[in-house]
C-alpha positions as CSV (number, residue, x, y, z in Angstrom):
1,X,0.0,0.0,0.0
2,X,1.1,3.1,-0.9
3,X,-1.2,5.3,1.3
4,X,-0.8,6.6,5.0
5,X,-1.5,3.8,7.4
6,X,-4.3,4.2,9.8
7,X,-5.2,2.4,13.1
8,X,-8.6,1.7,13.8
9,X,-9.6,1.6,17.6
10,X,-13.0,-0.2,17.5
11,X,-15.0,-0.1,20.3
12,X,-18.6,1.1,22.0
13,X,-17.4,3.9,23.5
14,X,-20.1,3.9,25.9
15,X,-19.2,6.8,26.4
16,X,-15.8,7.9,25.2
17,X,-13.2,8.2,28.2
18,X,-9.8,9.6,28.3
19,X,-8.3,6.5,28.8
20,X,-9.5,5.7,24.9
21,X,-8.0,9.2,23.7
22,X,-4.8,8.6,25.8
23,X,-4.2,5.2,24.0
24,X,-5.3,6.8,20.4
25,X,-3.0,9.8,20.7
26,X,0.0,7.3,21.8
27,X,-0.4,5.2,18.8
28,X,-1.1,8.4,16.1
29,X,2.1,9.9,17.3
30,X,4.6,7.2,18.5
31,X,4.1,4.7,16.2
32,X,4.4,4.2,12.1
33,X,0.6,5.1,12.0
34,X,-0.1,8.4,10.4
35,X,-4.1,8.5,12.4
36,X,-6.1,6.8,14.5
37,X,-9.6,6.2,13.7
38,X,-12.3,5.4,16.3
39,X,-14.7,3.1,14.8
40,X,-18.0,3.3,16.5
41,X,-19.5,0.3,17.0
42,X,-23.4,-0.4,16.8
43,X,-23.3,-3.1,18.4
44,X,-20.5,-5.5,19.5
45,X,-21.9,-9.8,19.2
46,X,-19.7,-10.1,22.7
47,X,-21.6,-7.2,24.3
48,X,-25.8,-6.8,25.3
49,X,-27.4,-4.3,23.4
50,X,-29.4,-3.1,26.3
51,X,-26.1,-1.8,28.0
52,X,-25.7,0.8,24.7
53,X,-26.3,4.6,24.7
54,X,-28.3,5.2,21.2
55,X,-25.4,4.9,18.6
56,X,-25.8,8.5,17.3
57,X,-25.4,9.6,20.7
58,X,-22.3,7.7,21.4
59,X,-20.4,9.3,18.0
60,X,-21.5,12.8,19.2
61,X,-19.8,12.1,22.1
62,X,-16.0,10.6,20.5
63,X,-16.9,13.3,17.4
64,X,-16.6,15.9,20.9
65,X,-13.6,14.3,22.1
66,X,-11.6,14.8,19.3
67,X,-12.4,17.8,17.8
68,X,-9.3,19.7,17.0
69,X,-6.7,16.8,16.7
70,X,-5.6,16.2,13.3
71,X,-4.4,12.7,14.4
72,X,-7.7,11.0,15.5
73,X,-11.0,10.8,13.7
74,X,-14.5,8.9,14.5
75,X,-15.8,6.2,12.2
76,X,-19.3,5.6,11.7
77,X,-18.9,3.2,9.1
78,X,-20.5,0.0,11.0
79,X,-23.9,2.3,11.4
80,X,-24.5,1.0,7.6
81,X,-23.3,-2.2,7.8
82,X,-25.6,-5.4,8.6
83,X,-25.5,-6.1,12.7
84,X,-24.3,-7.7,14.4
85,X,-20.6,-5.9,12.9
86,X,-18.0,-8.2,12.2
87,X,-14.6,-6.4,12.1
88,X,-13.5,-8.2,8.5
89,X,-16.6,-6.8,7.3
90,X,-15.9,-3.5,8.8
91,X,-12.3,-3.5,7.0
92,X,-13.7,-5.0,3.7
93,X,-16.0,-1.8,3.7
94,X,-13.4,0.4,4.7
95,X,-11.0,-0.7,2.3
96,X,-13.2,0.2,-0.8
97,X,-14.2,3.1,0.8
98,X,-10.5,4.0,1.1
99,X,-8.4,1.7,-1.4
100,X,-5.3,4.2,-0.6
101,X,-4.6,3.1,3.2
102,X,-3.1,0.6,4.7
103,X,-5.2,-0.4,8.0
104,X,-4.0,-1.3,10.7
105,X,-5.9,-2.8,13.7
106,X,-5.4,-1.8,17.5
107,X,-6.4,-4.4,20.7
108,X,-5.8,-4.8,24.1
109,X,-3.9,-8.1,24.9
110,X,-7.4,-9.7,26.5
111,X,-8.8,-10.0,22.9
112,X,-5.9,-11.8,21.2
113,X,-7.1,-15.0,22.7
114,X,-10.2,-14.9,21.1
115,X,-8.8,-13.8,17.8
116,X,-9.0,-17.6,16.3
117,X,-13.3,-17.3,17.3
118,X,-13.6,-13.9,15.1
119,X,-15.4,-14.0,11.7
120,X,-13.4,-14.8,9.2
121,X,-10.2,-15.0,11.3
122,X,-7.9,-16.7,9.3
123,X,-8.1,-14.1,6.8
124,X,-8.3,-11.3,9.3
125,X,-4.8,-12.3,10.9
126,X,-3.3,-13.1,7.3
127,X,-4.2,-10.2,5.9
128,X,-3.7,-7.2,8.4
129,X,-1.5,-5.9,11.0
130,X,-2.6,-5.8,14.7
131,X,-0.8,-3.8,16.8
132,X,-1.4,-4.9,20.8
133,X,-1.8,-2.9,23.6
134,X,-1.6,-4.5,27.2
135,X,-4.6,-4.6,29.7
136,X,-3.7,-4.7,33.3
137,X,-4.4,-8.1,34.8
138,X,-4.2,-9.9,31.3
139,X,-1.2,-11.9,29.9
140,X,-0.6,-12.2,26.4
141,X,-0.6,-15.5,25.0
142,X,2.4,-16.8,22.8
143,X,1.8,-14.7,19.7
144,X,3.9,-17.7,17.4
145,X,0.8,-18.5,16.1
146,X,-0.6,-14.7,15.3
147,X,2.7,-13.5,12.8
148,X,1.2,-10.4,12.0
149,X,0.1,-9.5,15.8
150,X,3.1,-6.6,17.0
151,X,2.8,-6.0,21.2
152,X,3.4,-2.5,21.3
153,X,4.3,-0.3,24.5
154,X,1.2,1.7,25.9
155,X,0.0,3.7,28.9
156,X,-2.0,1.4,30.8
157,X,-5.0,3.3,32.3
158,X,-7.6,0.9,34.4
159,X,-10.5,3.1,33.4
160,X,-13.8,1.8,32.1
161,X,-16.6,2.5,30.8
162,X,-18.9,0.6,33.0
163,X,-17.4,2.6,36.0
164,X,-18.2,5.9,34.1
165,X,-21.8,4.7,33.7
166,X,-21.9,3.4,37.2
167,X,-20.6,6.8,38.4
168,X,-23.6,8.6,36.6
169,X,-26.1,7.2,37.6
170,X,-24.8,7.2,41.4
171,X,-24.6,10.9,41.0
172,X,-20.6,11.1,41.3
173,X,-18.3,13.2,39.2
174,X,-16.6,12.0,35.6
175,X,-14.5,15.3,36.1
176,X,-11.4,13.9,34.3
177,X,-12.1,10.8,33.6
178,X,-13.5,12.1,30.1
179,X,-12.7,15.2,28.3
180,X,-14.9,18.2,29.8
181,X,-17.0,18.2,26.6
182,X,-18.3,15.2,26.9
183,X,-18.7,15.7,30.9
184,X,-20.8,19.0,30.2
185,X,-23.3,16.4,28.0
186,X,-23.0,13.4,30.7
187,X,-23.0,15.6,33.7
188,X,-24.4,19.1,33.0
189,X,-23.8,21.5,36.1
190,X,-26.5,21.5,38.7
191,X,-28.3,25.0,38.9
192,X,-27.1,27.0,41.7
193,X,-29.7,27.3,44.0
């Protein structure tokens, strides 16, 4: 390929923390990659649909996020692809979309066990690089098998999503645990009395 190579962070983002934007900036500007692309997911098969915040809200929110860094984009791509969304489907589609760049996919270490379960997966590890990111408390598995799967150094930050959500709707603050444009949606501030 001759074009810029892009990551792709797929994910929920339910909602968008700092701990995502952390690891997107680190790979977009100490790494080969040229951008980082947050891919939206509708819906991940792993994940209960239930558990979502409506997928146009959940875009506004990373679209929010990023605004103003040249180095990271959102992805709605999936939104008009069949459900559940397979990532080889995702990557078929985003290839003809853009036949220039050269895609590169980005995953904590606790997926690469799975990777042999994924749709399609033999073609998915054959055809495209996966650069690894480690999760606290999850070893990587022997990556002989996965010749194409690159560990890569990261900033590990234990913050999730869930404990975002959990935070809400115990009335606690998010202050800092997502960027302050997404907290004035999440957590608009109370009225003084």
């Amino acid at each position: 390929m001759s074009g810029p190579r892009v990551g792709l962070l797929f994910g929920s983002f339910n909602p968008v923390h700092v701990g995502h934007l952390i690891l997107a900036e680190h790979f977009a500007t100490r790494t080969d990659l040229a951008e980082v692309w947050l891919v939206v997911t509708p819906h991940n098969p792993f994940k209960a649909v239930a558990d979502l915040l409506p997928d146009t809200e959940r875009l506004r929110l990373v679209e929010l996020a990023l605004a103003g860094n040249p180095h990271l984009r959102a992805e709605a791509i999936e939104f008009g692809l069949p459900r559940p969304s397979y990532t080889i489907a995702t990557l078929d589609a985003l290839r003809q979309r853009h036949p220039h760049h050269d895609f590169v996919l980005l995953m904590g270490s606790d997926n690469v066990p799975g990777l042999p379960r994924w749709q399609e997966s033999a073609r998915l590890l054959s055809e495209v690089d996966i650069y690894v990111y480690p999760r606290p408390g999850y070893d990587l598995p022997s990556l002989e098998e996965f010749p194409r799967v690159k560990l890569m150094n990261a900033p590990l930050l234990d913050i999730s999503a869930t404990y975002i959500r959990e935070s809400l709707c115990a009335g606690r603050s998010i202050r800092y645990l997502v960027p302050a444009a997404v907290e004035e949606v999440l957590q608009p501030p109370r009225a003084s009395v």
